[in-house]
C-alpha positions as a printed Julia matrix, in Angstrom:
190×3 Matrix{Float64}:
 -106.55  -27.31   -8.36
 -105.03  -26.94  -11.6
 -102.31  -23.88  -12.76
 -102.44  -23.68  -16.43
  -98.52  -22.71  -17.25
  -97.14  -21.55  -20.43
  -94.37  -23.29  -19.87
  -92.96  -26.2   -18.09
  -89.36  -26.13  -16.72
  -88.09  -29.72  -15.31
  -85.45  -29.4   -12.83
  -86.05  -32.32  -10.99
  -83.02  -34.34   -9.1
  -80.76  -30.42   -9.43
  -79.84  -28.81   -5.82
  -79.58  -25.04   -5.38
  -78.31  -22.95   -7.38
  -79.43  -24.94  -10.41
  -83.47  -24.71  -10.55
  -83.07  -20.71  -10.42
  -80.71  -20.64  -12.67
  -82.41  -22.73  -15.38
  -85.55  -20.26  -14.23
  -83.98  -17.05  -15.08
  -82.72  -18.55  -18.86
  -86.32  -20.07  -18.64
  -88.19  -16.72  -18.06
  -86.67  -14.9   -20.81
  -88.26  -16.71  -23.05
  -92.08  -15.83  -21.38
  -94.28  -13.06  -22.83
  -95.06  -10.41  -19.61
  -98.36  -12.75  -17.48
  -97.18  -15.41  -18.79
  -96.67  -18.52  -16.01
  -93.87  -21.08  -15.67
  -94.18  -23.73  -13.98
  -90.81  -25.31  -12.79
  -90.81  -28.89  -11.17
  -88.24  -29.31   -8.72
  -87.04  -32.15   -6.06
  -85.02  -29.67   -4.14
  -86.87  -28.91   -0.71
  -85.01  -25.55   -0.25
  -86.01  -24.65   -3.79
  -89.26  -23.46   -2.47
  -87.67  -20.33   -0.62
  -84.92  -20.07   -3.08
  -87.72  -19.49   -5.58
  -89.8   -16.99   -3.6
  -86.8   -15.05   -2.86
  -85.26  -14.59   -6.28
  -88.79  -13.98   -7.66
  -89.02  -11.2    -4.71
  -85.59  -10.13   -6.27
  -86.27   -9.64   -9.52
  -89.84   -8.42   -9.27
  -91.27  -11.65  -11.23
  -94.54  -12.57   -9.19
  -94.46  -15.8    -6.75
  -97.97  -17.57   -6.9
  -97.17  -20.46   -5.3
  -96.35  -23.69   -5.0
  -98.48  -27.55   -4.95
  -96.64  -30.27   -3.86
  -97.15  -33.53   -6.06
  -95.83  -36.53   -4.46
  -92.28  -35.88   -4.4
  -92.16  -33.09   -7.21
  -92.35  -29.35   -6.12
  -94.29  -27.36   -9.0
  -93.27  -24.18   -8.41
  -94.95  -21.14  -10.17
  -93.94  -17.71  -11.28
  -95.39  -15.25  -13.61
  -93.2   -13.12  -15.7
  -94.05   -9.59  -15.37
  -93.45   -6.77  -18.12
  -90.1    -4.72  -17.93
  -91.73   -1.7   -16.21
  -92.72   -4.07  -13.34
  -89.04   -5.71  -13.2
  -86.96   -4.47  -10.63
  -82.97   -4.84  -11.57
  -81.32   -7.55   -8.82
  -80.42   -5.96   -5.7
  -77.56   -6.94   -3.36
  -76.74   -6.05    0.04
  -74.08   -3.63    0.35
  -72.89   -5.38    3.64
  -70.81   -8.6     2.81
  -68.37  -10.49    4.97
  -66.62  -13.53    4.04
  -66.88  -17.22    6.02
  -63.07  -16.83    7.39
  -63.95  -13.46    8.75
  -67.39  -15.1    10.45
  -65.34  -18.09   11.51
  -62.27  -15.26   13.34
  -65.32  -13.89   14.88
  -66.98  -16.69   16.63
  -63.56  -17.83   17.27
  -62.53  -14.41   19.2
  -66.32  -15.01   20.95
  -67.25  -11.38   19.63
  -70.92  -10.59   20.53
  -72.34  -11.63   16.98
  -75.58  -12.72   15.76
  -75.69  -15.86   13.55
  -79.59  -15.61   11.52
  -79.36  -18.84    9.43
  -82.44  -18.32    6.77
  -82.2   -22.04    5.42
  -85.54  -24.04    5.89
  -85.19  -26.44    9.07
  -84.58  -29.82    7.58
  -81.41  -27.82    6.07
  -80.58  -26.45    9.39
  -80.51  -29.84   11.38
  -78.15  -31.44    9.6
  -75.79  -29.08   10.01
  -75.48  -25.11   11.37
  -72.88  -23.09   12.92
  -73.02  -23.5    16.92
  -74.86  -20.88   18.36
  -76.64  -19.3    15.07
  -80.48  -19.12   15.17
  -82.83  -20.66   12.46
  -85.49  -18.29   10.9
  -86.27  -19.47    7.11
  -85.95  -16.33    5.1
  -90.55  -17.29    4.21
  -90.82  -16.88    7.72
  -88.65  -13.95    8.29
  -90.98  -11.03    8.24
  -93.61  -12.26   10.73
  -90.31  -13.33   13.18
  -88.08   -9.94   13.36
  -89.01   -9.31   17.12
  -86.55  -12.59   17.4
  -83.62  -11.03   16.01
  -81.37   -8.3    18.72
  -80.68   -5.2    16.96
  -78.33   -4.08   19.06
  -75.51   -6.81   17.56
  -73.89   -7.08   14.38
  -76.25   -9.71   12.56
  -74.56  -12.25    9.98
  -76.98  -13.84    8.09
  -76.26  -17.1     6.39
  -77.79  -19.89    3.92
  -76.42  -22.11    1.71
  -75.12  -19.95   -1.45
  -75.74  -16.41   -0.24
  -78.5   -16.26   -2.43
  -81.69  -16.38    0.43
  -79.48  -14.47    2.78
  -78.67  -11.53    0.46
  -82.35  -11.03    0.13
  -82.79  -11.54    4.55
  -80.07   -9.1     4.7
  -82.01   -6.66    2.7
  -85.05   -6.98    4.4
  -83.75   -6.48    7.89
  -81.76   -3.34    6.62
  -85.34   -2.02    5.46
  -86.67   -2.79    8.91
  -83.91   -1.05   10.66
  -81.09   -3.02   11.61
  -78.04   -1.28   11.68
  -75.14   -3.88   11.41
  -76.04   -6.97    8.8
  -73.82   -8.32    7.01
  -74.93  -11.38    4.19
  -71.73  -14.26    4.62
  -71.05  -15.69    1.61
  -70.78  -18.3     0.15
  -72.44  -19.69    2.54
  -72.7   -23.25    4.8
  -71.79  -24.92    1.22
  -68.71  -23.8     2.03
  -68.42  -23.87    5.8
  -65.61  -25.7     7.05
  -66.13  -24.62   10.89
  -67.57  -26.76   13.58
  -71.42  -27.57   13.45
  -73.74  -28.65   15.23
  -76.76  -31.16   13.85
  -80.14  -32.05   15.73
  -80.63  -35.33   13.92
């Protein structure tokens, strides 16, 4: 299958936040329906790129995975489609999450990185659901607690924080910055 792009963006052998970044000076560039396609090494850029393009209102198509080079692609859609970048109201810092656990408060920990992320190190106790699998796993997630929802930046779990707000969870709050940051214990599965 071949994508004809307007526009090819390499940001091969950058981590998170770098291909998005270089995406959004990228984009600006695009007529509205016009495609970039962005080659990335980054495993977690897949989700990182579905949920900023979710964000913004630019349109996800997809992604083909060549060898070891992601080709992500988005299509740039005209102003009136844009949405302005939302953020959830509801933000709580990694020494608050870490008094928390700490105290043993009845807290839910929703990490939203992809697995291979999540084994090599998560908070003990905090639940993997990868923000592209989110919507078709709520029933997973107790409503009843106070839900902090973490990645690796705050970037994919600003936008899982939004989406279980919509869905009507009461208490979510996105912790930022994230595990990049995280200087508690961990666990790992590998």
């Amino acid at each position: 299958m071949t994508i004809k792009a307007n526009e090819i963006l390499d940001a091969k052998g950058l981590a998170c936040p770098m291909p998005i970044v270089r995406t959004k000076k990228a984009i600006t560039h695009l007529k509205p329906g016009q495609v970039i396609e962005i080659q990335a090494t980054d495993k977690g850029s897949t989700a990182d790129m579905k949920a900023w393009a979710e964000s913004t209102g630019h349109q996800y198509l997809g992604t083909i995975e060549d060898n070891d080079v992601l080709k992500h692609y988005v299509r740039k859609v005209s102003d009136a489609e844009t949405n302005e970048e939302t953020k959830h109201k509801e933000i709580t810092d990694l020494k608050e999450l870490r008094n928390k656990i700490e105290k043993e408060e009845s807290i839910s920990i929703l990490d939203v990185r992809e697995p291979a992320e999540f084994v090599f190190g998560h908070i003990p106790g905090a639940v993997n659901i990868p923000l592209g699998e989110l919507e078709e796993r709520f029933e997973e997630i107790d409503k009843d607690k106070e839900i902090h929802v973490i990645c690796r930046t705050g970037n994919r779990s600003d936008l899982a924080a939004q989406k279980l707000t919509e869905q009507g969870y009461k208490s979510v709050k996105n912790v930022v910055p994230g595990m990049s940051k995280w200087d508690g214990p961990t666990n790992s599965n590998n």
